[in-house]
MIDOSE-1310 file (N, C-alpha, C; in nm, 2 decimals, decimal comma, always signed):
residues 281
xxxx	+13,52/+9,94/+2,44/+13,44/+9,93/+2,56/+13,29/+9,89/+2,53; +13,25/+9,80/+2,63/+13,06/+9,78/+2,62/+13,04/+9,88/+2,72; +12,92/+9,95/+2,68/+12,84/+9,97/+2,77/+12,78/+9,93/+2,92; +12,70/+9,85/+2,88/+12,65/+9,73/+2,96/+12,65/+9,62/+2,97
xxxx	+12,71/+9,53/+3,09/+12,75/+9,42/+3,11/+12,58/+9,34/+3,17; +12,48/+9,26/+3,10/+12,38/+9,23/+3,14/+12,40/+9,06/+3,22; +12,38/+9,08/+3,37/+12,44/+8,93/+3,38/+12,34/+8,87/+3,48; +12,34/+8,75/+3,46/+12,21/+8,68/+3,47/+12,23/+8,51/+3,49
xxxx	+12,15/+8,41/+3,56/+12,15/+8,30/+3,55/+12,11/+8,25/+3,41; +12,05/+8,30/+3,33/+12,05/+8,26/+3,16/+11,98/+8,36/+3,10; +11,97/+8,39/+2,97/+11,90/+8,47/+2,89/+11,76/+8,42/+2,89; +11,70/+8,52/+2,98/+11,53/+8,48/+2,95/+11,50/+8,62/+2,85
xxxx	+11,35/+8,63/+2,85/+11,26/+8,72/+2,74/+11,29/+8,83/+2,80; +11,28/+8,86/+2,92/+11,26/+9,01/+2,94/+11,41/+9,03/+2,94; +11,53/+8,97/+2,99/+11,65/+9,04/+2,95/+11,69/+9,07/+2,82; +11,65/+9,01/+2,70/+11,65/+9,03/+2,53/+11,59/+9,15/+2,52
xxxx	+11,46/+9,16/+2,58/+11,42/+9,32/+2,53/+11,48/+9,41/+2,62; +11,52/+9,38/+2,73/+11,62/+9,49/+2,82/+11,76/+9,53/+2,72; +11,80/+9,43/+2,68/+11,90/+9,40/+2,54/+11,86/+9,55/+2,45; +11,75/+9,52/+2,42/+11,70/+9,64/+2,29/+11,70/+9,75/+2,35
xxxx	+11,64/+9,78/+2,43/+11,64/+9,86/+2,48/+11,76/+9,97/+2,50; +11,81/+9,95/+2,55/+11,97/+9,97/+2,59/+12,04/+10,01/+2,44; +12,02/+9,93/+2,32/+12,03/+9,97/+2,19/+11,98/+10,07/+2,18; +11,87/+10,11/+2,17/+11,79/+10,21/+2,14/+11,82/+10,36/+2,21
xxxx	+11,91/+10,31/+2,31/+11,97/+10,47/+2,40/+12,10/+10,47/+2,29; +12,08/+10,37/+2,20/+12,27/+10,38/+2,18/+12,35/+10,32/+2,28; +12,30/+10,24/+2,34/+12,43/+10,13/+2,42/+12,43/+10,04/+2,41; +12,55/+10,01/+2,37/+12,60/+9,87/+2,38/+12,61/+9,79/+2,48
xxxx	+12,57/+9,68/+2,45/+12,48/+9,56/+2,55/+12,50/+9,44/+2,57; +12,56/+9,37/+2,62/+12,63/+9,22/+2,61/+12,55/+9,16/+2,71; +12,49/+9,01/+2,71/+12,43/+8,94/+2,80/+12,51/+8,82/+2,86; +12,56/+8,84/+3,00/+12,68/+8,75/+3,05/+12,59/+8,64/+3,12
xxxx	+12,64/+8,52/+3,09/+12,59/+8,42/+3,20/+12,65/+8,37/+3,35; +12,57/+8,42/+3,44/+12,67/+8,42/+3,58/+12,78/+8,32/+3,57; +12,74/+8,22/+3,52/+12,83/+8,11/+3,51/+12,94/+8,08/+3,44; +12,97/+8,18/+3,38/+13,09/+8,26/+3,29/+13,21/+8,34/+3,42
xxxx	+13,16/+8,37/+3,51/+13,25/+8,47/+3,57/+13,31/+8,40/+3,66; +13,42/+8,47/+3,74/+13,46/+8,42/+3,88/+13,55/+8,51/+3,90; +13,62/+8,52/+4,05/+13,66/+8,61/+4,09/+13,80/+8,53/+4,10; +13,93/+8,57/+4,08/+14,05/+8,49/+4,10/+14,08/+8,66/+4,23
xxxx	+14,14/+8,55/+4,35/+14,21/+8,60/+4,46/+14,36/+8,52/+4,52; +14,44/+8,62/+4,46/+14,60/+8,61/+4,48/+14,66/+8,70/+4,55; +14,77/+8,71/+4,58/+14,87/+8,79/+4,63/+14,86/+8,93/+4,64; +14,71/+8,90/+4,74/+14,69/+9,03/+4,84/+14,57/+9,12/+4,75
xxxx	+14,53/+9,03/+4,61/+14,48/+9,16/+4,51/+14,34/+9,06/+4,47; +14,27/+9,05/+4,38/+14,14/+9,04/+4,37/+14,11/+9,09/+4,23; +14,03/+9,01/+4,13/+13,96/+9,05/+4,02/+13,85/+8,99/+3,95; +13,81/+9,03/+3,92/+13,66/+8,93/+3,82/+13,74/+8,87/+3,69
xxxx	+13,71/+8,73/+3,69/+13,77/+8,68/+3,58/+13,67/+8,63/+3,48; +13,68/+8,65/+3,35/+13,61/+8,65/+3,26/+13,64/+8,57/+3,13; +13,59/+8,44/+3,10/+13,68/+8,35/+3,02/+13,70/+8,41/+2,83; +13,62/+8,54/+2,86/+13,59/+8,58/+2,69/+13,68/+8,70/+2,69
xxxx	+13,68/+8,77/+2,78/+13,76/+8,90/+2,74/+13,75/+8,96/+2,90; +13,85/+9,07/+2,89/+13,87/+9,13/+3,02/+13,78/+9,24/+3,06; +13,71/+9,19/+3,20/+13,58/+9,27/+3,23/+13,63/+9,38/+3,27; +13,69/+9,44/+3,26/+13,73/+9,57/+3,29/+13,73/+9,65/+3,16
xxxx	+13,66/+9,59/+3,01/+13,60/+9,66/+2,86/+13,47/+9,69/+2,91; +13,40/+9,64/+3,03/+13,27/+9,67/+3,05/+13,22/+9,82/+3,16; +13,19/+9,90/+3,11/+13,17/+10,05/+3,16/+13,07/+10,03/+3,25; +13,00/+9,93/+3,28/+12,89/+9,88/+3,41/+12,83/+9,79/+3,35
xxxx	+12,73/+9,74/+3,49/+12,63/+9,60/+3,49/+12,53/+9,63/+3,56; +12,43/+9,57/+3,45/+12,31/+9,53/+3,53/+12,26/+9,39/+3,58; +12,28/+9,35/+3,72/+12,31/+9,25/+3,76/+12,12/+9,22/+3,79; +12,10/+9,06/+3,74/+11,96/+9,01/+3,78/+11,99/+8,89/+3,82
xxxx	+12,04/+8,86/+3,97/+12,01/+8,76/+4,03/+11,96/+8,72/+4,12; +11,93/+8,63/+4,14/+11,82/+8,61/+4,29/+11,89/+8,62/+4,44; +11,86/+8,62/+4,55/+11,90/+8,63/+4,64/+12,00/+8,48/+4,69; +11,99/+8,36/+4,61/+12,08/+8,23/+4,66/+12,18/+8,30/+4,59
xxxx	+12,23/+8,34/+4,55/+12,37/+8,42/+4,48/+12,43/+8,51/+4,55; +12,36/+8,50/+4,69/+12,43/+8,62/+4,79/+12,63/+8,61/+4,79; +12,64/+8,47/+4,79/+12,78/+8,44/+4,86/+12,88/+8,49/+4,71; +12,80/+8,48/+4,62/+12,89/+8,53/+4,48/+12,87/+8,69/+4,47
xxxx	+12,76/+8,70/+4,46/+12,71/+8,83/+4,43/+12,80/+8,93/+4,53; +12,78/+8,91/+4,66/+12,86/+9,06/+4,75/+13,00/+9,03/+4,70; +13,08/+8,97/+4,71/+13,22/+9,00/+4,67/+13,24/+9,02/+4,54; +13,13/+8,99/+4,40/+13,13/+9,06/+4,29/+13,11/+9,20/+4,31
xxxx	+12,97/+9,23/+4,34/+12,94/+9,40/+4,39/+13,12/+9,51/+4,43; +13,17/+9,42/+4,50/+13,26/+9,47/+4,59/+13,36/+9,48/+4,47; +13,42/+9,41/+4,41/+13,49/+9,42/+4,29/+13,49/+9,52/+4,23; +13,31/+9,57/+4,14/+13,25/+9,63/+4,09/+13,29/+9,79/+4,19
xxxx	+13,28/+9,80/+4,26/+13,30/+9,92/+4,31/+13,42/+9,95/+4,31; +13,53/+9,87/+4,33/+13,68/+9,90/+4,36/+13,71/+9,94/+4,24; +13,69/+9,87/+4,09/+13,71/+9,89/+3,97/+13,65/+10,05/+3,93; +13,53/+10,12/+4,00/+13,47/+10,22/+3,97/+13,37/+10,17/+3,82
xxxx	+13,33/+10,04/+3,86/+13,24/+10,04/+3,72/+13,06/+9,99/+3,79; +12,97/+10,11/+3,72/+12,82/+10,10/+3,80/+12,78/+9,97/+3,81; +12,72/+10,01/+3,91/+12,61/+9,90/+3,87/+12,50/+9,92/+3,99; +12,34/+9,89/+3,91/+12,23/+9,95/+4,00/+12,18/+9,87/+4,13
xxxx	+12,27/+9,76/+4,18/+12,30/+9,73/+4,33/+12,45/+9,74/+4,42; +12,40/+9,75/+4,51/+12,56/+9,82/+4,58/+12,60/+9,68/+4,70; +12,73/+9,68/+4,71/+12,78/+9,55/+4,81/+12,67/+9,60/+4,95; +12,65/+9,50/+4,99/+12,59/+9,45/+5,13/+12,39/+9,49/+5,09
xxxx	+12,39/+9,49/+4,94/+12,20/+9,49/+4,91/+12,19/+9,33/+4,92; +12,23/+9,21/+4,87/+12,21/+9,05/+4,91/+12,27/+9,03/+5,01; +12,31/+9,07/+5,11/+12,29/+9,05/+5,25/+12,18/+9,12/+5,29; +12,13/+9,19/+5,25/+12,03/+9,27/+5,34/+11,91/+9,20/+5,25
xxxx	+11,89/+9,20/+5,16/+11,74/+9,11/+5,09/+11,74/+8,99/+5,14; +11,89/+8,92/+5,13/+11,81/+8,76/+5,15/+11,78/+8,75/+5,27; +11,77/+8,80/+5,40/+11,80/+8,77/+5,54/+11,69/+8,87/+5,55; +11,53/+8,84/+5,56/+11,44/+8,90/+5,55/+11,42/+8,97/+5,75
xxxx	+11,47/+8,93/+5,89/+11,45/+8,98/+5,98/+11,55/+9,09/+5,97; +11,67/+9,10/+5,90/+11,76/+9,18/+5,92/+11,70/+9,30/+5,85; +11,62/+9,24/+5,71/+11,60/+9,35/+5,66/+11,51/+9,43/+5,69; +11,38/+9,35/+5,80/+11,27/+9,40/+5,85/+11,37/+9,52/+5,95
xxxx	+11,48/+9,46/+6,02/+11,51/+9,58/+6,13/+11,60/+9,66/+6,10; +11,64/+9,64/+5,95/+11,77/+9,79/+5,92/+11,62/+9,89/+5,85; +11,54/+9,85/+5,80/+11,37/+9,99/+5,76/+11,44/+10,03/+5,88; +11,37/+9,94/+6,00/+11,30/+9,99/+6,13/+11,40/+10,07/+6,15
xxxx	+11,52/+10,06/+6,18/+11,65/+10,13/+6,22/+11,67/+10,27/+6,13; +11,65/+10,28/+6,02/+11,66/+10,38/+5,97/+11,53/+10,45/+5,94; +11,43/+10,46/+6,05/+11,29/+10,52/+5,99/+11,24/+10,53/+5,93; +11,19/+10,39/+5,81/+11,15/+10,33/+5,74/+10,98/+10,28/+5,83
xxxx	+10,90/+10,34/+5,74/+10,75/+10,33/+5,84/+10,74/+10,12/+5,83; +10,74/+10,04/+5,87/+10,69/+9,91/+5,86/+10,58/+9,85/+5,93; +10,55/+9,76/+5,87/+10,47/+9,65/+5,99/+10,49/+9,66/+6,12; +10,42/+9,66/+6,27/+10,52/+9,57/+6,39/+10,55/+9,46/+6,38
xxxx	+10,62/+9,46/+6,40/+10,73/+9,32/+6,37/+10,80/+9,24/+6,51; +10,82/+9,14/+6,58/+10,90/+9,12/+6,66/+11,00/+9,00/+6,60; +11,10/+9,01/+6,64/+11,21/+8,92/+6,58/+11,23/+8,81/+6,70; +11,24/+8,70/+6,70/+11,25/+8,60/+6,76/+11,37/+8,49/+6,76
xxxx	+11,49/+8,45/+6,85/+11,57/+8,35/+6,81/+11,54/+8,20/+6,73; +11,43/+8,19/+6,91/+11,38/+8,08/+6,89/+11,21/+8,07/+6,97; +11,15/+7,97/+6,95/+11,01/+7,97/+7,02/+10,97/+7,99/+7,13; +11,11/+7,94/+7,26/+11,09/+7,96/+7,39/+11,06/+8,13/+7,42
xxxx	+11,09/+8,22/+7,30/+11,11/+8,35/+7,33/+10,96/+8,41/+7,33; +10,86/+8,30/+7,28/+10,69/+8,36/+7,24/+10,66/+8,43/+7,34; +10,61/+8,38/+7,46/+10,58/+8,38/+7,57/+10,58/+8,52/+7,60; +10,73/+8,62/+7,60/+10,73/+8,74/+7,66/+10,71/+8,81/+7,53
xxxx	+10,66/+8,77/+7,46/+10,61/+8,85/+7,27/+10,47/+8,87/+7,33; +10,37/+8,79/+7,32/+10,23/+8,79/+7,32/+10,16/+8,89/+7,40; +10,22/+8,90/+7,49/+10,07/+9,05/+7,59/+10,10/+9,15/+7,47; +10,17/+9,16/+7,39/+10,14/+9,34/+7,38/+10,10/+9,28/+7,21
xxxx	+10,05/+9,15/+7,19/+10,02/+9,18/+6,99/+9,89/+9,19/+7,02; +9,86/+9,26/+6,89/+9,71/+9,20/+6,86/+9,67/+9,16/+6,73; +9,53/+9,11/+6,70/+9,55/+8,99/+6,58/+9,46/+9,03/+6,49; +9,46/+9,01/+6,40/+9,54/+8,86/+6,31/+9,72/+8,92/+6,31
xxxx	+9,73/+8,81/+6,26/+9,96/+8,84/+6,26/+10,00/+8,73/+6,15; +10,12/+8,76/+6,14/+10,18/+8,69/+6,00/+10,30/+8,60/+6,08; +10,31/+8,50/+6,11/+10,43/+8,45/+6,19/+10,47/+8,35/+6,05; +10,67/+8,41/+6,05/+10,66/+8,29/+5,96/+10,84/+8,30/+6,04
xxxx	+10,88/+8,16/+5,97/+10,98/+8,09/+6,04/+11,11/+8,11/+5,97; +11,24/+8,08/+5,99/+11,35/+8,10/+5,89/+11,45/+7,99/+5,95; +11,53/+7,92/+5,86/+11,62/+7,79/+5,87/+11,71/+7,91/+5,71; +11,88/+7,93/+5,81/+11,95/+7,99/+5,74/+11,88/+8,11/+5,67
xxxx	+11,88/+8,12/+5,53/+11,84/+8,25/+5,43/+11,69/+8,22/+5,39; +11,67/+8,10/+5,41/+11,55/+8,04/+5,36/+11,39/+8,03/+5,46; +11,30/+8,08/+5,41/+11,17/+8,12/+5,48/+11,07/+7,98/+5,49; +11,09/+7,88/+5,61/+11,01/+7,75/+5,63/+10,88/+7,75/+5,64
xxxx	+10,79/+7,92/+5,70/+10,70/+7,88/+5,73/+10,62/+8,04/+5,70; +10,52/+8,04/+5,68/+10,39/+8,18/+5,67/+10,28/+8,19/+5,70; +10,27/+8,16/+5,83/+10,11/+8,17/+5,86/+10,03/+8,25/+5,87; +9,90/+8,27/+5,86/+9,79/+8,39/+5,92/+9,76/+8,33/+6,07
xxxx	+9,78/+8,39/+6,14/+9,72/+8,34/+6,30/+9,61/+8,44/+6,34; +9,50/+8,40/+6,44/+9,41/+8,44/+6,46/+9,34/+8,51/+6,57; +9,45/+8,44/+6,67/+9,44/+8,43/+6,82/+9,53/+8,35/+6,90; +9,55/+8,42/+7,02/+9,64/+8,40/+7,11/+9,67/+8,21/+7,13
xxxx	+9,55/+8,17/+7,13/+9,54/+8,01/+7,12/+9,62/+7,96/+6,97; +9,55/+7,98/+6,90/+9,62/+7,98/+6,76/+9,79/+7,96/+6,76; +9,83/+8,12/+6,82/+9,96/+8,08/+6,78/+10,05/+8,00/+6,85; +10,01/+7,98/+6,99/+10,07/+7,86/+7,08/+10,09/+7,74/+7,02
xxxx	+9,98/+7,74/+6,99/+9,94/+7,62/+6,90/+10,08/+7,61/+6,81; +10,07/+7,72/+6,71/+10,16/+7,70/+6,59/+10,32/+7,72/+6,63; +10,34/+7,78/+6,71/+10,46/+7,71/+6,78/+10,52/+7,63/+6,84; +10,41/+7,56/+6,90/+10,38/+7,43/+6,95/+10,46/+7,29/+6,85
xxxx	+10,38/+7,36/+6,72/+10,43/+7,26/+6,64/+10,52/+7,25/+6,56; +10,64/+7,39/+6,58/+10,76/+7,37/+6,49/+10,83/+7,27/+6,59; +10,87/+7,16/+6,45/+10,94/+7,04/+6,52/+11,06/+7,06/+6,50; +11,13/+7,13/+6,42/+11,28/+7,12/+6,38/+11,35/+7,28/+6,39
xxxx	+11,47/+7,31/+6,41/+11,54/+7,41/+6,46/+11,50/+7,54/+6,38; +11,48/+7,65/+6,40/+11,45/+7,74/+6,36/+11,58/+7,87/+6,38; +11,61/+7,95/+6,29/+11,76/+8,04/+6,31/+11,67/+8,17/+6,37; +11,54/+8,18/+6,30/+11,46/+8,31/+6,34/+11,33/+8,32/+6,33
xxxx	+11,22/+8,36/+6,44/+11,10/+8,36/+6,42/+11,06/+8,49/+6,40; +10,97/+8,53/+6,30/+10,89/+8,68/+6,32/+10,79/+8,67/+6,30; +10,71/+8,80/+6,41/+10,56/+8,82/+6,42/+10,50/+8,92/+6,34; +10,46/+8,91/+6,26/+10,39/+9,09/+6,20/+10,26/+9,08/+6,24
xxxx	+10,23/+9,25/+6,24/+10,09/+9,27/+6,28/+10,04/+9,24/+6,11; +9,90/+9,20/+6,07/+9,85/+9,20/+5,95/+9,79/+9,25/+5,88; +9,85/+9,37/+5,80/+9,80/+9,50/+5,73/+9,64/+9,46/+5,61; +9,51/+9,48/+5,64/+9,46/+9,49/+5,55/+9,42/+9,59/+5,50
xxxx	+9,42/+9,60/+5,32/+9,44/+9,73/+5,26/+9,48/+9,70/+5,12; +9,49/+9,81/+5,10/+9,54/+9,80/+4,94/+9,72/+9,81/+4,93; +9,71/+9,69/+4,83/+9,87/+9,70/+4,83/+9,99/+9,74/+4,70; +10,04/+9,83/+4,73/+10,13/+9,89/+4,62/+10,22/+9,88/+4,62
xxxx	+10,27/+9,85/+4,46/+10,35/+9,79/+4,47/+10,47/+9,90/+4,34; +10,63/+9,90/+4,40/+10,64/+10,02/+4,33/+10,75/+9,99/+4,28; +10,80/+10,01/+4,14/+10,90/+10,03/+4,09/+11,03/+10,14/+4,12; +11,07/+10,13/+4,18/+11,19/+10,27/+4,23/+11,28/+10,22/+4,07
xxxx	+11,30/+10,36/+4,00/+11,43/+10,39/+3,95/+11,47/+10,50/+3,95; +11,59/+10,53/+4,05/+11,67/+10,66/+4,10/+11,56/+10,66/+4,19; +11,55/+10,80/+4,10/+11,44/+10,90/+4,21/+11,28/+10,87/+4,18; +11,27/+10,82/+4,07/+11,17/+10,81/+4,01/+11,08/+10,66/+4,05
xxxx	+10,93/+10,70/+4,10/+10,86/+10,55/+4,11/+10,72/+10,55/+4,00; +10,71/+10,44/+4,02/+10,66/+10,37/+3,93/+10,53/+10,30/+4,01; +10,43/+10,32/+4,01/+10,31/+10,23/+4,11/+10,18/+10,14/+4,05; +10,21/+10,02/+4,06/+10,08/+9,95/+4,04/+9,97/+9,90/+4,17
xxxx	+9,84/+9,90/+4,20/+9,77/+9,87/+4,29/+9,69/+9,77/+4,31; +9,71/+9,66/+4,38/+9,60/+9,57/+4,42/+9,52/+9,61/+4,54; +9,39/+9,62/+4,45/+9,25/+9,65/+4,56/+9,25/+9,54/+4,63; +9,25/+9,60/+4,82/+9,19/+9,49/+4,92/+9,06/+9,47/+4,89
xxxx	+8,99/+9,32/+4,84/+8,87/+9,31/+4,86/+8,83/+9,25/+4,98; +8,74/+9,34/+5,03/+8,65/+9,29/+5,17/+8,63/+9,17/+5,20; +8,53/+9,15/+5,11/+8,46/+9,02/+5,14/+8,52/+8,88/+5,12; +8,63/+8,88/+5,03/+8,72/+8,79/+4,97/+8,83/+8,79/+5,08
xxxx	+8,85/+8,86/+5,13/+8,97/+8,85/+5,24/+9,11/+8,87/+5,19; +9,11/+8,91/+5,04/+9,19/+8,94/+4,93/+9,24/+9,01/+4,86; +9,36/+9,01/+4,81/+9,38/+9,14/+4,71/+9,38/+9,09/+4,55; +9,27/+9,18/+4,45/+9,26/+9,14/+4,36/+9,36/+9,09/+4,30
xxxx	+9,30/+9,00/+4,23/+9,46/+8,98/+4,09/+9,49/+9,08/+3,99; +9,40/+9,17/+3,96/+9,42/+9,25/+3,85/+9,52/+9,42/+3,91; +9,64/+9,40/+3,85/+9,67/+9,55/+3,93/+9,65/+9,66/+3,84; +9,62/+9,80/+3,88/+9,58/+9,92/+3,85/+9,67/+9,99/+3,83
xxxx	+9,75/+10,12/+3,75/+9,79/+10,25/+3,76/+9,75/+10,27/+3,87; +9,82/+10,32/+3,96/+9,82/+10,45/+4,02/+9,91/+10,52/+4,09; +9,94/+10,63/+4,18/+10,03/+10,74/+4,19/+10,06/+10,69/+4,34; +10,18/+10,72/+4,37/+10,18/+10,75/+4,53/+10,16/+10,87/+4,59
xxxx	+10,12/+10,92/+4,75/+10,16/+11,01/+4,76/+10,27/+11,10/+4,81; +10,32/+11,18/+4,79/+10,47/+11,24/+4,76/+10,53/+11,20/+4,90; +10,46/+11,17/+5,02/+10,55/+11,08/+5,16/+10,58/+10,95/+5,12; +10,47/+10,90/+5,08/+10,52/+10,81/+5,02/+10,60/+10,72/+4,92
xxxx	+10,63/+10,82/+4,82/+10,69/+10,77/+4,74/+10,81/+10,83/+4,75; +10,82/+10,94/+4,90/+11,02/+10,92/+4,91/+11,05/+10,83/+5,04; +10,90/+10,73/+5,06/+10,98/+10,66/+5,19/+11,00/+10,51/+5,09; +10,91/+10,50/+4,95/+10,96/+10,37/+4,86/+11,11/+10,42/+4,83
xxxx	+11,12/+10,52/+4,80/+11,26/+10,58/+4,73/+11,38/+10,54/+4,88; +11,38/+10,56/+5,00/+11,44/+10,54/+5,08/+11,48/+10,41/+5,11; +11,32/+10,32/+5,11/+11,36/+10,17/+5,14/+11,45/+10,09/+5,03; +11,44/+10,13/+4,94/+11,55/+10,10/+4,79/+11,66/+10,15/+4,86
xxxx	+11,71/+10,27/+4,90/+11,85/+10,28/+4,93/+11,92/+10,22/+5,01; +11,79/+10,21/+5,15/+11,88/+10,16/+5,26/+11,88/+10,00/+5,21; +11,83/+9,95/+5,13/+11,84/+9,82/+5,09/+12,00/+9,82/+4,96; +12,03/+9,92/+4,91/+12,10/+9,90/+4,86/+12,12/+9,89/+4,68
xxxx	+11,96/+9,95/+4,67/+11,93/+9,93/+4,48/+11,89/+10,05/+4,45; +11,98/+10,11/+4,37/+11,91/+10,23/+4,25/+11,79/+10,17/+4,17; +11,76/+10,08/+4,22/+11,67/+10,00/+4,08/+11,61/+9,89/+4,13; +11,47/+9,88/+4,21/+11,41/+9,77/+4,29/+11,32/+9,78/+4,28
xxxx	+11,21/+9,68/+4,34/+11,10/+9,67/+4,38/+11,04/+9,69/+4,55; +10,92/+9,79/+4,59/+10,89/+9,84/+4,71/+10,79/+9,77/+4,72; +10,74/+9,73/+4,81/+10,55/+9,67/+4,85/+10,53/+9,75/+4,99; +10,41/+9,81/+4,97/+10,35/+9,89/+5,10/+10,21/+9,89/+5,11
xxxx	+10,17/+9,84/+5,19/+10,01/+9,88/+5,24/+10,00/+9,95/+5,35; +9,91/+10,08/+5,31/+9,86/+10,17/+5,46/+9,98/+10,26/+5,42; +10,07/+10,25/+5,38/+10,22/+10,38/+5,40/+10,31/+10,27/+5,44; +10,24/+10,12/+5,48/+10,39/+10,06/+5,53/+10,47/+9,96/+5,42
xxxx	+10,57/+9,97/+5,47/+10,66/+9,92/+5,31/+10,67/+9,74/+5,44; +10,65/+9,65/+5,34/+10,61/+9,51/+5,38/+10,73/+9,43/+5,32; +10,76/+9,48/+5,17/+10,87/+9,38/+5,08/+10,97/+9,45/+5,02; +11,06/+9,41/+5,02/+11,11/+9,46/+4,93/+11,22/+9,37/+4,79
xxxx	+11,24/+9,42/+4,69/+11,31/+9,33/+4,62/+11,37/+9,36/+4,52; +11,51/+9,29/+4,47/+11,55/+9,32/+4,34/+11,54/+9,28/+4,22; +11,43/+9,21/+4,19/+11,42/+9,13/+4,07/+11,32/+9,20/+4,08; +11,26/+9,19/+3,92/+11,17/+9,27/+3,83/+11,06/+9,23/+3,76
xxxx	+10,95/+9,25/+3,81/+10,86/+9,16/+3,67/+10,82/+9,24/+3,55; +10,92/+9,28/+3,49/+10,87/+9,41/+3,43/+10,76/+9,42/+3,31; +10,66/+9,24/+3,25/+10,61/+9,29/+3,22/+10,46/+9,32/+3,25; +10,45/+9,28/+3,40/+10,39/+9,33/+3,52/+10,35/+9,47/+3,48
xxxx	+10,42/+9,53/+3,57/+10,44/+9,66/+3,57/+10,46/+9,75/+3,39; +10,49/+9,66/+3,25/+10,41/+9,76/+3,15/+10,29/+9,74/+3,13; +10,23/+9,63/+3,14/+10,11/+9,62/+3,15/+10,02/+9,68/+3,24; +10,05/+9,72/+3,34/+9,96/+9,78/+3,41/+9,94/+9,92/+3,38
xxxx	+10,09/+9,97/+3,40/+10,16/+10,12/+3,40/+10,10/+10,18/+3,23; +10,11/+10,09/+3,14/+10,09/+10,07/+2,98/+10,20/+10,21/+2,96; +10,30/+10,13/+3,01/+10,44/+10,22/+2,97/+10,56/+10,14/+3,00; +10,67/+10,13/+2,91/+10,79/+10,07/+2,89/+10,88/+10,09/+2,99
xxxx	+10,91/+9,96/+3,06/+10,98/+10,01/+3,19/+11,13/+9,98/+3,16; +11,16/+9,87/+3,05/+11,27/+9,86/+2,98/+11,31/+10,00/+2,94; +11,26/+10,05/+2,88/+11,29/+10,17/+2,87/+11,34/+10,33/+2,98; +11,24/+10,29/+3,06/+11,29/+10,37/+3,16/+11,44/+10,31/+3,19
xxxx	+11,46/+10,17/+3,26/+11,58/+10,15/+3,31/+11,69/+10,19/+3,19; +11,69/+10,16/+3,10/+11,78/+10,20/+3,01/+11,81/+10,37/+2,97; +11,72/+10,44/+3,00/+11,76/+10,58/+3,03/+11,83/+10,65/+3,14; +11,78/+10,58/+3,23/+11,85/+10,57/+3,40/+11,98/+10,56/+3,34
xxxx	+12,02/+10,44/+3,31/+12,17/+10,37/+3,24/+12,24/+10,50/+3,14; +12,18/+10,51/+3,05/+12,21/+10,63/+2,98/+12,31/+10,73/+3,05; +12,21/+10,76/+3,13/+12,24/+10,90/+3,24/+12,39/+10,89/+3,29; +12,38/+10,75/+3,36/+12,47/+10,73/+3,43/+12,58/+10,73/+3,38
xxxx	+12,61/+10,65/+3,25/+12,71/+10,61/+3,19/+12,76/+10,71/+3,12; +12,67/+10,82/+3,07/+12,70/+10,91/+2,97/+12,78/+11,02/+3,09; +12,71/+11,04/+3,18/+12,75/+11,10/+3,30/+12,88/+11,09/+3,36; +12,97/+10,99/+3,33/+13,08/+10,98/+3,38/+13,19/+11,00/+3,27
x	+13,16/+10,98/+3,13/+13,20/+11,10/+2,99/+13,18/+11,22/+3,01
């Protein structure tokens, strides 16, 4: 048996040392290329096919793919569960990341503090949106999974205007109110967060480039811990300014967050892994 099944659009740097890492707990570590796998579906039954050996040697995965991999990825997830083998995203987390209005309204649905937000079909719908915003706001547009548009608007003129001028079909429009503040940004693994900070600078209208250590506080860091679940990741990324969680995501910049944190986040994840795996021995 492997350990860990590491699977990915190709071997970059940070999955090599995620590689080591994983060594260093004592697990065994294999780096799969998405493009190696597939799912064969026959006669009522279903399995991950693997052209090297049978993925059912693998005791779990850590899956790093982006959100265009929704249509592979959920019926992999789903696999992965029926088999009983981990992995630190669960079926229906790339439906809910790539489809950023759905994911603004499953927070909202589950008491998840966010932005105000209004969701929008289409543009004719502005009209009964506007008496109750107030500004500045973040309007951006969506065609399918994909985000066409991000504006800062400024005023009620403004965004007429910018509606005015989407020329081509839109699947969804959303308004957010526009949080200025410092923004933190958080590593969830399990239970455990991780926080780096960009200072709002005033006068720049900005948040610095350089991010800082620092702590959440304990509301806050079980409502990053929550927006990971209801998204569907033992193991993500949170963004919140003011207490409000704004992004969320499953890819990692992890060496982001050592550099900031000046602590080994490969590390952490590979003890998590540990846990788990050892956990089920």
């Amino acid at each position: 048996m492997v350990d860990v099944a590491l699977i990915a659009e190709k071997k970059e740097e940070y999955l090599e040392k995620l590689l080591k890492a994983f060594e260093e707990k004592k697990l065994s570590a294999e780096f799969i290329e998405v493009g190696n796998l597939g799912i064969i579906v026959e006669k009522n039954t279903s399995s991950v096919f693997f052209e090297k050996k049978e993925f059912s040697e693998y005791s779990s995965v850590f899956l790093s793919l982006p959100v265009e991999f929704t249509l592979f990825a959920e019926p992999f997830l789903s696999e992965l569960v029926d088999a009983g083998t981990y992995c630190q995203l669960k079926p229906n987390s790339y439906y809910i990341l790539s489809n950023k209005p759905f994911l603004y309204a499953n927070l909202n649905s589950k008491n998840v503090s966010i932005s105000k937000t209004d969701i929008l079909a289409d543009k004719e719908s502005i009209d009964a949106t506007i008496k109750d915003i107030s500004y500045p706001l973040i309007v951006k547009t969506f065609l399918g999974l994909k985000k066409t548009n991000s504006v800062l608007i400024e005023s009620e003129r403004s965004l007429k205007s910018f509606i005015q001028s989407i020329s081509v079909n839109v699947d969804a429009i959303t308004i957010q109110e526009y949080l200025e503040g410092d923004v933190d940004q958080s590593l969830v693994i399990g239970d455990s967060v991780f926080t780096i900070k960009r200072k709002w600078v005033e006068k720049e209208l900005a948040h610095s480039k350089k991010p800082i250590s620092t702590k959440l506080s304990d509301v806050d860091a079980e409502m990053a811990i929550k927006a990971a679940k209801i998204c569907g990741m033992d193991i993500g990324v949170v963004k919140m300014i003011n207490g409000k969680v704004i992004g969320v995501r499953n890819r990692i910049d992890f060496e982001l967050f050592n550099t900031a944190l000046s602590e080994n986040m490969y590390s952490k994840v590979a003890a998590f892994y540990e846990e788990k795996i050892r956990g089920k021995n």
